[in-house]
C-alpha positions as CSV (number, residue, x, y, z in Angstrom):
1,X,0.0,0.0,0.0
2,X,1.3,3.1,-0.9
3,X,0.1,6.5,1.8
4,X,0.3,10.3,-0.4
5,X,-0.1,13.0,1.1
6,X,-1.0,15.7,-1.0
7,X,-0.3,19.3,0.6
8,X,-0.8,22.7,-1.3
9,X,1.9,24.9,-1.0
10,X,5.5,24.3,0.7
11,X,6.6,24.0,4.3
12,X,8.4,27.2,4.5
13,X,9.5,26.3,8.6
14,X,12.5,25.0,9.2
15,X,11.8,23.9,12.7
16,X,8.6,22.1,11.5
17,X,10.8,20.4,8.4
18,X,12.9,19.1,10.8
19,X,10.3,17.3,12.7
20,X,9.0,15.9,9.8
21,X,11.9,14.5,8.8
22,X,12.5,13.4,11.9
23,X,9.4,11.2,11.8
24,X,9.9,10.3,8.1
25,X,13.1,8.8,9.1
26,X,11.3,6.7,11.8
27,X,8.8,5.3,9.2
28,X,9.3,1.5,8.0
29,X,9.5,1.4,4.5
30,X,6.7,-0.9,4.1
31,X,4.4,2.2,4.6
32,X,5.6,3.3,1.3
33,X,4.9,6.8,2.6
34,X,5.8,10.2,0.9
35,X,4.6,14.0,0.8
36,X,3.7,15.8,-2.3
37,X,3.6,19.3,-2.4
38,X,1.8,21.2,-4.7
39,X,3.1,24.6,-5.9
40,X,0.3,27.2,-4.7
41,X,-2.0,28.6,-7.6
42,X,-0.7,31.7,-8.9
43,X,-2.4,34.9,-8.7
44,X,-4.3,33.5,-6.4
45,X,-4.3,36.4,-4.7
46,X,-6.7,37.8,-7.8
47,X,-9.1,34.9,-7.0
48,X,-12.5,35.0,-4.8
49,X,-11.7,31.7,-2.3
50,X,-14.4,29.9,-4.6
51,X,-12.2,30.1,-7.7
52,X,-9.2,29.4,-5.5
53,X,-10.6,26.5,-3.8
54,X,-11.8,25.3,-8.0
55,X,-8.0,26.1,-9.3
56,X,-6.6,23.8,-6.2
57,X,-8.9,21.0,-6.7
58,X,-7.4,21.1,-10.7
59,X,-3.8,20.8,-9.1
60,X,-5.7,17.8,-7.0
61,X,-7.3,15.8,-9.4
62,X,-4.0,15.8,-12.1
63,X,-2.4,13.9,-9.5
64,X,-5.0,11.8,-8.4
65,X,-5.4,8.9,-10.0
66,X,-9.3,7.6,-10.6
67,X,-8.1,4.0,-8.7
68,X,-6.7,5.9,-5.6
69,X,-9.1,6.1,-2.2
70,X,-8.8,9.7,-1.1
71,X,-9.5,11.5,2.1
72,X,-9.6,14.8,2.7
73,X,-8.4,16.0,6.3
74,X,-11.2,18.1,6.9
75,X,-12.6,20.0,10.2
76,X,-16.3,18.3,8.7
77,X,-14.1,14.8,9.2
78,X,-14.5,12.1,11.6
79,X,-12.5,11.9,14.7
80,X,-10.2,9.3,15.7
81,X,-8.2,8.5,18.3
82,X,-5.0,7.3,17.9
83,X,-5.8,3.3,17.8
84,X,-8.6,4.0,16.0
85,X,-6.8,5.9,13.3
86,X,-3.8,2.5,13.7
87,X,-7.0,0.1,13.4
88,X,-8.3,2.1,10.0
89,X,-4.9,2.5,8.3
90,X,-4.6,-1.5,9.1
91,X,-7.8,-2.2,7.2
92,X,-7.1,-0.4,4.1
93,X,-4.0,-2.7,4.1
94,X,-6.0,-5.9,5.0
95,X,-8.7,-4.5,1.9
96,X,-5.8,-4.4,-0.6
97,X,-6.0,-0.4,-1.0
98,X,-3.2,0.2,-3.3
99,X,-2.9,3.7,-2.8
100,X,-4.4,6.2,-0.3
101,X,-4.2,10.0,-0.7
102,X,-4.7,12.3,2.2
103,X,-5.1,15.5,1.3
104,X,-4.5,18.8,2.8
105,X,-6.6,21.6,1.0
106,X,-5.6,25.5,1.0
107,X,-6.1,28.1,3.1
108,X,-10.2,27.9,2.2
109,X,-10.4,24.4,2.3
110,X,-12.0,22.6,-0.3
111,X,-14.3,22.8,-3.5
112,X,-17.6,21.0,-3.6
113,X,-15.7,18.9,-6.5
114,X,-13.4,18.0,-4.0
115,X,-15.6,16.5,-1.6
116,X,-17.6,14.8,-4.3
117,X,-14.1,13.3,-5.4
118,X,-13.3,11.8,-1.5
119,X,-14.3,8.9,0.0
120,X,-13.7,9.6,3.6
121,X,-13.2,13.0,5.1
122,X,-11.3,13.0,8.6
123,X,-10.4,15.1,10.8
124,X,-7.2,15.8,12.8
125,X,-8.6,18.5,15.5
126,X,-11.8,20.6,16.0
127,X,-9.1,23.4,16.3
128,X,-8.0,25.0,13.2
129,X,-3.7,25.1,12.3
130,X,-2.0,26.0,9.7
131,X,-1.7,23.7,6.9
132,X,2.3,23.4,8.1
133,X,1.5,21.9,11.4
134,X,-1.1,19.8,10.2
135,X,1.5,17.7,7.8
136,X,3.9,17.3,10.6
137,X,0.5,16.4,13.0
138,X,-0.3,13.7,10.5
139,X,2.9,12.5,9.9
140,X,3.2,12.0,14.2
141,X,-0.6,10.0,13.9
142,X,1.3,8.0,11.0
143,X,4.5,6.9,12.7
144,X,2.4,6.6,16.4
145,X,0.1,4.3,14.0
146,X,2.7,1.8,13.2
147,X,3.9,1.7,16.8
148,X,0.7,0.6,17.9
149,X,0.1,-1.9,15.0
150,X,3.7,-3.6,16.3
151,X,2.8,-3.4,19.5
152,X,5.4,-1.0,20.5
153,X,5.6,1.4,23.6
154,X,5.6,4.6,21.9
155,X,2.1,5.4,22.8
156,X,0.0,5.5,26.3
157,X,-3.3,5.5,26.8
């Protein structure tokens, strides 16, 4: 199985880099795991956030391909703790998923062709961060994920 996540724009922090590399490093190879970013929309300071949102979900779907299961990380998500996020990631592998993509949207969100494309829609917090934090957030829940599945101490309950 092979995990994408897709991010607009770049992580600009060096301090947040760092961490995600930090837990990038820690990831098996198994979970086939890399970031894509997606250079922002240009002009897009000309565009209404509805034409925005529209001109990021055409950067979106060129990279998507129509066999891929793709989630948005969206504050209209479900919640999950951290086993239950270990227990869903373990069932897309046990369902032969080939390729997940979990997708961060811009600073609007997403378009309504966006959440017509996803199958599942999670969320990481009721509280809003910046699209920077959330990648090294999800990266954490991804590494903390495989600890659990191997029955590791990293996390406590």
């Amino acid at each position: 199985m092979k995990i994408n996540l897709l991010c607009i724009g770049k992580t600009d922090d060096k301090e947040i880099k760092n961490l995600i590399n930090y837990y990038l490093t820690r990831l098996p190879r198994h979970w086939n795991f890399e970031i894509t970013e997606i250079p922002d929309v240009k002009n897009a300071r000309n565009l209404t956030p509805d034409l925005l949102k529209k001109e990021e979900a055409k950067l979106f779907l060129n990279i998507i391909e129509n066999t891929d299961l793709v989630v948005l990380l969206d504050e209209k998500g479900k919640q999950f703790t951290s086993r239950e996020f270990a227990q869903k990631l373990d069932s897309y592998q046990n369902n032969s998923i080939k390729k997940i993509c979990f997708l961060v949207g811009g600073a609007y969100g997403f378009s309504e062709e966006m959440y017509q494309r996803a199958n599942e829609k999670i969320s990481i917090s009721k509280m809003t961060f910046t699209h920077q934090m959330i990648r090294l957030f999800f990266v954490e829940q991804i590494y903390r994920a495989d600890q659990i599945l191997q029955g590791k101490p990293y996390h406590n309950d």
